[in-house]
C-alpha positions as CSV (number, residue, x, y, z in Angstrom):
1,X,62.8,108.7,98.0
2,X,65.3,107.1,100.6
3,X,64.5,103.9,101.6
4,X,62.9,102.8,104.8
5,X,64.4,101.7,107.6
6,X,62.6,98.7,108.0
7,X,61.8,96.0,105.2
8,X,59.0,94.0,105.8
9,X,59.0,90.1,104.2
10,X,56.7,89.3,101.0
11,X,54.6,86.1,100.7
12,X,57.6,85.6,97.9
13,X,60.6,86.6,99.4
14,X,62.4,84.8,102.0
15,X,61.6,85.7,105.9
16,X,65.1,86.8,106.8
17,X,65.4,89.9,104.5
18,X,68.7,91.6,106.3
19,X,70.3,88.0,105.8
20,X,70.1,87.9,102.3
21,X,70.4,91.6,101.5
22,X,74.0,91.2,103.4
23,X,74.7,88.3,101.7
24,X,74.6,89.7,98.4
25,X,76.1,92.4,99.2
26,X,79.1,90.8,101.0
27,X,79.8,89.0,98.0
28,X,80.7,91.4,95.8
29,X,82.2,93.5,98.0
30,X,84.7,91.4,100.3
31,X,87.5,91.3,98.1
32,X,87.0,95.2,97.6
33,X,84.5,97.0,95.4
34,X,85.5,96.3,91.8
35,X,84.1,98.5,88.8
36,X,80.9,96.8,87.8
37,X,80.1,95.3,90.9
38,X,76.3,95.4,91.8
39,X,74.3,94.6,95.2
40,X,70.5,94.7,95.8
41,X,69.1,97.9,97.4
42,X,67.8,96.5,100.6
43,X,65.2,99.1,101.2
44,X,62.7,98.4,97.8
45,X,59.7,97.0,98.5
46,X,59.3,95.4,95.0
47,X,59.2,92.2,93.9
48,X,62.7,89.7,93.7
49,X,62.6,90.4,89.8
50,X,61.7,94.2,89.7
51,X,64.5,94.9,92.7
52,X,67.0,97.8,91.6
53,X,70.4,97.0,91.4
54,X,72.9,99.9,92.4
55,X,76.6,100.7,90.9
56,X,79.5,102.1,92.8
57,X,80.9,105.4,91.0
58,X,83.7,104.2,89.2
59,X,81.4,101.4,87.1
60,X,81.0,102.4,83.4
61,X,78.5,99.6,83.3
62,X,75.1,101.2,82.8
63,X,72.0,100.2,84.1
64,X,68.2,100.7,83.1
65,X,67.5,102.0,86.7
66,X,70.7,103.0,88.6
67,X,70.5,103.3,92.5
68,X,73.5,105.8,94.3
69,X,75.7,104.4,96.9
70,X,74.5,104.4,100.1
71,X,77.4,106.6,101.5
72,X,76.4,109.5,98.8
73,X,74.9,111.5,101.4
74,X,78.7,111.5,103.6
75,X,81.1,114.7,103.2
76,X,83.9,114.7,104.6
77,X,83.7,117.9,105.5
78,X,80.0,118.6,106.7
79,X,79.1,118.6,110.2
80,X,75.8,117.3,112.4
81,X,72.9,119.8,112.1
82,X,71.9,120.8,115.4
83,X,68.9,118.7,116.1
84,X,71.6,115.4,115.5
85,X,74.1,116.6,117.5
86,X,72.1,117.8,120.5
87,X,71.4,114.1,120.6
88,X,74.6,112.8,120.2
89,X,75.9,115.1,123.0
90,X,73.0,113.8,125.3
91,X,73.6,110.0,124.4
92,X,77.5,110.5,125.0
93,X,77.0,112.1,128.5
94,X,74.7,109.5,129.3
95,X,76.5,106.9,128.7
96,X,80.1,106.8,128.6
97,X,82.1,108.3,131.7
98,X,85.4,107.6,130.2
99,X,86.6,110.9,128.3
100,X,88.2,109.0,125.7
101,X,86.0,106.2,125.2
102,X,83.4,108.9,124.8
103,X,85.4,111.0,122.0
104,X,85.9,108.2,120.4
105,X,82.4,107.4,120.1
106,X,81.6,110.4,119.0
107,X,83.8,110.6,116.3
108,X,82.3,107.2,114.6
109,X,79.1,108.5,115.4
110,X,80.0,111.9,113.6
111,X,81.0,109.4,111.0
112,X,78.1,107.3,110.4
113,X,75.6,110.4,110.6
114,X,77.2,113.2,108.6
115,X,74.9,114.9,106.1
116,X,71.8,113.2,107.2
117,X,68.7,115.2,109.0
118,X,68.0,113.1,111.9
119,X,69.2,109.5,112.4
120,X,66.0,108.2,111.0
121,X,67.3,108.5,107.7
122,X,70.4,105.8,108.5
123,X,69.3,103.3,106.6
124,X,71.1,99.1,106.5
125,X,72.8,99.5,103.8
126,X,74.1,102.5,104.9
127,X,75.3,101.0,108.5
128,X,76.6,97.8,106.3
129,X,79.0,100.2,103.7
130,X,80.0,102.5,106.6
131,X,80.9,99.7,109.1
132,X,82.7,97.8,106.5
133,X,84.2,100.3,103.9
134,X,84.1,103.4,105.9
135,X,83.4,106.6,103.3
136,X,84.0,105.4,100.2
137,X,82.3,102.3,98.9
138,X,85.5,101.7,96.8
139,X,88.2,101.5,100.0
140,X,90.0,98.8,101.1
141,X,87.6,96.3,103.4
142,X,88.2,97.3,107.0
143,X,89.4,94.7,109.5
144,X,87.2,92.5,111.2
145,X,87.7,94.3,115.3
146,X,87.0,97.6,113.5
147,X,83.8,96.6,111.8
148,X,82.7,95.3,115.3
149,X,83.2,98.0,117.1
150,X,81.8,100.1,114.4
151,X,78.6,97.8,114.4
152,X,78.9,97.9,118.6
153,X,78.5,102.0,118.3
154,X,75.9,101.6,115.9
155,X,73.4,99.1,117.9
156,X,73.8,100.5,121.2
157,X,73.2,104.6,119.6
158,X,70.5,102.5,118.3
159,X,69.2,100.7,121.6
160,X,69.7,104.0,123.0
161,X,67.5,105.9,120.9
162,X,64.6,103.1,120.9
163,X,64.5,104.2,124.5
164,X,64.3,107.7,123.7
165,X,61.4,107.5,121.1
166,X,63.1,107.2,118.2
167,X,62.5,103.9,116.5
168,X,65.8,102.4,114.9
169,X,64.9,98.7,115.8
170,X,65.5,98.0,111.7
171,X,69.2,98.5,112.4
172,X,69.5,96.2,115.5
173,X,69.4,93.1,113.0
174,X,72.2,94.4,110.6
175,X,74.2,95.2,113.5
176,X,74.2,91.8,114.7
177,X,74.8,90.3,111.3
178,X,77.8,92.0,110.9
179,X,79.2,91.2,114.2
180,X,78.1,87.4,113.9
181,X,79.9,87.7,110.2
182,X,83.3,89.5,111.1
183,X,84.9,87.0,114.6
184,X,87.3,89.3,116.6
185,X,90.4,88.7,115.6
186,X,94.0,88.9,117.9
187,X,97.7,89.7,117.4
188,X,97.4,92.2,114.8
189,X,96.4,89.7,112.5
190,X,95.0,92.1,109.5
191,X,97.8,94.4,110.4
192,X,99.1,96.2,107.2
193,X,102.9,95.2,109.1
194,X,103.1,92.3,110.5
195,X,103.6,91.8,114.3
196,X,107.2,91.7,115.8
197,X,108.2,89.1,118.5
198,X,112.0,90.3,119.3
199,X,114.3,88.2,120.8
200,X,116.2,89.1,124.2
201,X,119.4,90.1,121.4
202,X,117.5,91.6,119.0
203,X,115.5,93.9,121.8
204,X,118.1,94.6,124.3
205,X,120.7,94.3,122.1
206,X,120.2,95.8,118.3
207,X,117.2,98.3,119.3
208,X,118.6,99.2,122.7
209,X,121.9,99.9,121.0
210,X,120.4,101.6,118.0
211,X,119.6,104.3,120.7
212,X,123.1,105.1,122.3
213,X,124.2,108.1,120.6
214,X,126.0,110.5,123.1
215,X,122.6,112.5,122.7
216,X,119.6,113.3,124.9
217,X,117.2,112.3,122.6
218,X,118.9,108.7,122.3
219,X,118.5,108.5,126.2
220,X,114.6,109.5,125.7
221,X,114.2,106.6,123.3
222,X,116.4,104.2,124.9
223,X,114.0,105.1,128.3
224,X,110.4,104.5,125.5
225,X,111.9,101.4,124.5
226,X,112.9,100.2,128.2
227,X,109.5,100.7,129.6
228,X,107.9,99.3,126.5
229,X,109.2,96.1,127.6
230,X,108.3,96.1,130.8
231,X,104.5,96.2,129.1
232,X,103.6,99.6,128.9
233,X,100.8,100.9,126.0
234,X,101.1,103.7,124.0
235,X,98.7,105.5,126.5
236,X,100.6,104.3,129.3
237,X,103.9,105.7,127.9
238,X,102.6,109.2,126.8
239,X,101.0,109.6,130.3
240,X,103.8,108.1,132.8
241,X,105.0,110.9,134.8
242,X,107.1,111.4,138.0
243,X,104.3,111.6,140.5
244,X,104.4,107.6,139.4
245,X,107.2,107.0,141.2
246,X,107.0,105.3,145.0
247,X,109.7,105.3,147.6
248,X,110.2,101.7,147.5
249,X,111.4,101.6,144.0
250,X,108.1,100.6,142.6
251,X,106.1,102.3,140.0
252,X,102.0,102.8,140.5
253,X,99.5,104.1,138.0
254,X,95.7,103.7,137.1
255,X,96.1,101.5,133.9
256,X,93.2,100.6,131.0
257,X,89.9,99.3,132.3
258,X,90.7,102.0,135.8
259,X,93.4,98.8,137.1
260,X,96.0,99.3,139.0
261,X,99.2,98.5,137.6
262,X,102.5,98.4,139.3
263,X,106.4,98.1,137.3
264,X,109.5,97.7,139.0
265,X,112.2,98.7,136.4
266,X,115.6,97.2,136.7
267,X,119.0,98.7,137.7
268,X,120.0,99.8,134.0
269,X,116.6,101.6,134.0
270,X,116.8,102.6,137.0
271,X,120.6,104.1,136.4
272,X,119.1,105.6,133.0
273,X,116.1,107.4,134.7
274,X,118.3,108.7,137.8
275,X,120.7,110.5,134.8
276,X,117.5,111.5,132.8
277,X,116.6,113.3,135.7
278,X,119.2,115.2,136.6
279,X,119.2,116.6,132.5
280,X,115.6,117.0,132.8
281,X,115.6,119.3,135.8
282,X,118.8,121.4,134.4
283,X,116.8,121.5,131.3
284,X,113.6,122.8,132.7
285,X,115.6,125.2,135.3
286,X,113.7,124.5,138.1
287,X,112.8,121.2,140.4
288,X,110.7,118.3,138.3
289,X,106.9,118.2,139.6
290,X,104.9,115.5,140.0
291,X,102.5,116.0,136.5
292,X,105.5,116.4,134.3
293,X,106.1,113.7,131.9
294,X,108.7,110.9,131.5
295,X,108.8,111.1,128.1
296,X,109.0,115.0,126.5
297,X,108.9,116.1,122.7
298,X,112.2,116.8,120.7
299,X,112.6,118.7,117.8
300,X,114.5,116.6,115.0
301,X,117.9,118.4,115.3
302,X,117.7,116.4,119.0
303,X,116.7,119.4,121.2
304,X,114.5,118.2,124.2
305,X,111.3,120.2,124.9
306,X,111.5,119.6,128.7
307,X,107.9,119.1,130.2
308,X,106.1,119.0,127.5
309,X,104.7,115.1,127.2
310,X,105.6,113.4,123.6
311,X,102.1,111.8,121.7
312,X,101.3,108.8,120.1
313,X,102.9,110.4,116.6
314,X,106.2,110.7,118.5
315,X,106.4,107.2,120.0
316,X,105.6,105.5,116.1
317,X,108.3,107.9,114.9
318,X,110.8,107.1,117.7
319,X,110.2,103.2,116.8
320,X,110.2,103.6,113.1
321,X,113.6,105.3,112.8
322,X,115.5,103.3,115.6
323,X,113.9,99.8,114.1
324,X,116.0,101.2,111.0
325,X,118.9,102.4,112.4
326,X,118.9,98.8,114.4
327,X,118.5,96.9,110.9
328,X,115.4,95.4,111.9
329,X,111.6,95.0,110.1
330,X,108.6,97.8,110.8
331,X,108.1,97.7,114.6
332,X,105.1,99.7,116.1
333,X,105.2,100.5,119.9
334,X,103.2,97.6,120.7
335,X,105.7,95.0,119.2
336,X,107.8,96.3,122.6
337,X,104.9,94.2,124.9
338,X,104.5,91.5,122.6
339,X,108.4,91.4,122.4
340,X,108.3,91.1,126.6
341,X,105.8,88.4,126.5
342,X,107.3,86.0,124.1
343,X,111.0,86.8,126.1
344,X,109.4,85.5,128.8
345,X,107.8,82.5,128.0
346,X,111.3,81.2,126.2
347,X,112.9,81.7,129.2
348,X,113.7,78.3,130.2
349,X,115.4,76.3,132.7
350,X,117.9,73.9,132.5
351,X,115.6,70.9,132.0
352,X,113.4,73.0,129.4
353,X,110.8,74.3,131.5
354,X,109.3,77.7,131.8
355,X,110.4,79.6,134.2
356,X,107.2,81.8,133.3
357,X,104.2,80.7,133.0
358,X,101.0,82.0,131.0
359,X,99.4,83.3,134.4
360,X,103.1,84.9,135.2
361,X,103.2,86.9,132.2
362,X,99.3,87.6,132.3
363,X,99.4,89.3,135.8
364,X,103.1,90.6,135.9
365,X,103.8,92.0,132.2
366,X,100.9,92.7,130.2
367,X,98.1,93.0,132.8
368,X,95.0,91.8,130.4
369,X,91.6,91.2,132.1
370,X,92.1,87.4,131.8
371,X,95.0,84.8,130.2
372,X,93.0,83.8,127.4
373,X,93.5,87.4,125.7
374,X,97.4,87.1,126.4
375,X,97.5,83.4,125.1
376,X,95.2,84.5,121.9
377,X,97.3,87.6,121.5
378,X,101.0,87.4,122.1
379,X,101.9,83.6,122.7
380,X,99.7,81.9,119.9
381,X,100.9,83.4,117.1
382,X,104.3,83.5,118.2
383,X,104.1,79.4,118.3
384,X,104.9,78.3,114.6
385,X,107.2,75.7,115.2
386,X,104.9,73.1,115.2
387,X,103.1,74.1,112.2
388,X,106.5,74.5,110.4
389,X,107.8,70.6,111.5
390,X,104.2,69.6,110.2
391,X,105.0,71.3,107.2
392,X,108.4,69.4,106.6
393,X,106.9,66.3,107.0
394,X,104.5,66.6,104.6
395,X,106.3,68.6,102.2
């Protein structure tokens, strides 16, 4: 029988049941699930001492009563029934206006509810594995933001659905757990690759020059890189087009969280984008239009496919192979706008102050909601000299 939703507290068991249930099953599994590894099935009503224990797959321990992972019921490759995803589809148009915020939810919800009924049959420890393992119980833990906003989706489906008549109140409590256990986390900081702070050399210089090649596609990635530093996204760069460009020199778009942002590129970019265009329009054999992309897809023996906007895949390959070519370690696109940042704030004058300061880079460069995020993200992490003189001294 699957276990209930809801677990109500014994005259001999502690009050906070969701508590302890995470607790134990936290322990064992925050290093990674390891064969022989146990936790306490959080829906049995029994007593402490008659409590089934359940083993991941790859245990050869046995057990006298042996409980299967809470993710059994996920395939990878079944889809909603019906009933669950007429629901979904309702919750999603309800709530979430944003196109991609709302695919994205729908995707982790996808996730979370594959091969079950209805979403009465999510259980705890299935939101608990999910949110912090993903399918398999046996994965590497996932990083604290992403089991937040896993647990985020979860409680508000959940809040959502209370309001709809469908009790899932015995998730709320789980949810919250999880996000009270796992503290967001900034600068990439469980990053498989560490994050990249180029200097103005390193950036300008080595990467920039990595990209001069006599061909077209060098000038596309030389133009990725450029704007990267002036504190562009990933989304940003696959969706900058010419209809962004203003009379004045300036460039204007609707950035994330629907703000405006505004870049004025230098002369070199300027020069670069002027020749671009001129290829660009010979290429596409007719005048460029107002949707068509900056940046365009190219086949790897360097032909450009004018007008056809390059995706997220392309800009991590672009950065991969010219971070080699350039001698330098793993860079991702987003190592281009920490790069900016930290260029900015060692920008001194003569006397050894900044000629930047963190509201500067804030409002100008990387256009975050408020200068704690910037500070937390991009110049924190970059400032290690201190620690390292500390760590002289007392070495």
């Amino acid at each position: 029988m699957r276990p209930s939703n809801t677990a109500p507290a014994r005259a001999d068991e502690p009050a906070d049941f969701y508590r302890i249930f995470y607790r134990n099953f936290y322990r064992t599994s925050r290093n990674g699930v390891e064969p022989g590894n146990t936790v306490w099935h959080a829906g049995s009503r029994k007593p402490r001492s008659e409590r089934v224990l359940w083993t991941n797959k790859y245990s050869t321990a046995s057990r006298e009563s042996e409980f299967k992972s809470p993710l059994a019921h996920t395939d990878a490759n079944a889809s909603l029934n019906s009933v669950t995803a007429e629901l979904v589809a309702r919750y999603l148009a309800g709530t979430y206006p944003n196109a991609g915020t709302r695919e994205t939810t729908r995707t982790r919800l996808e996730g979370a509810l594959r091969g079950l009924d209805s979403p009465n049959d999510l259980t705890p420890e299935m939101v608990i594995m999910w949110c912090t393992h993903g399918v398999r119980s046996s994965s590497r833990p996932l990083a604290n933001n992403t089991v937040r906003s896993r647990a985020s989706v979860i409680r508000q489906f959940a809040i959502w659905c209370i309001d709809q008549g469908i009790d899932l109140s015995g998730l709320l409590p789980v949810c919250e757990q999880l996000r009270r256990s796992h503290p967001r986390l900034y600068g990439a900081a469980q990053a498989i690759h560490p994050p990249q702070w180029l200097s103005h050399d390193q950036a300008l210089g080595q990467l920039v020059g990595a990209c001069r090649d006599g061909a077209w596609m060098g000038s596309r990635d030389q133009l990725m890189i450029r704007w990267g530093l002036l504190g562009l996204r990933n989304s940003e760069l696959c969706g900058l087009t010419w209809g962004h460009a203003r009379s004045d020199g300036t460039w204007h778009w609707i950035g994330k969280g629907k703000r405006t942002r505004t870049v004025t590129p230098g002369t070199r970019l300027v020069s670069l984008m002027e020749r671009w265009r001129r290829a660009y329009e010979a290429g596409l054999g007719r005048p460029i239009a107002a949707e068509d992309p900056i940046l365009c897809k190219a086949w790897a023996d360097g032909r450009i496919l004018w007008g056809r906007p390059v995706g997220d895949e392309g800009l991590r390959r672009i950065m991969r192979t010219r971070a080699e070519a350039a001698g330098l370690p793993h860079l991702v696109v987003h190592d281009t706008r920490r790069s900016a940042a930290g260029i900015m704030h060692h920008d001194l004058t003569g006397d050894g102050g900044h000629r930047y300061d963190l509201v500067d880079i804030q409002r100008v460069l990387v256009d975050h909601a408020n200068p704690t995020v910037t500070e937390r993200s991009y110049l924190a992490p970059m400032s290690s000299g201190l620690k390292a003189r500390a760590g002289a001294l007392l070495d």
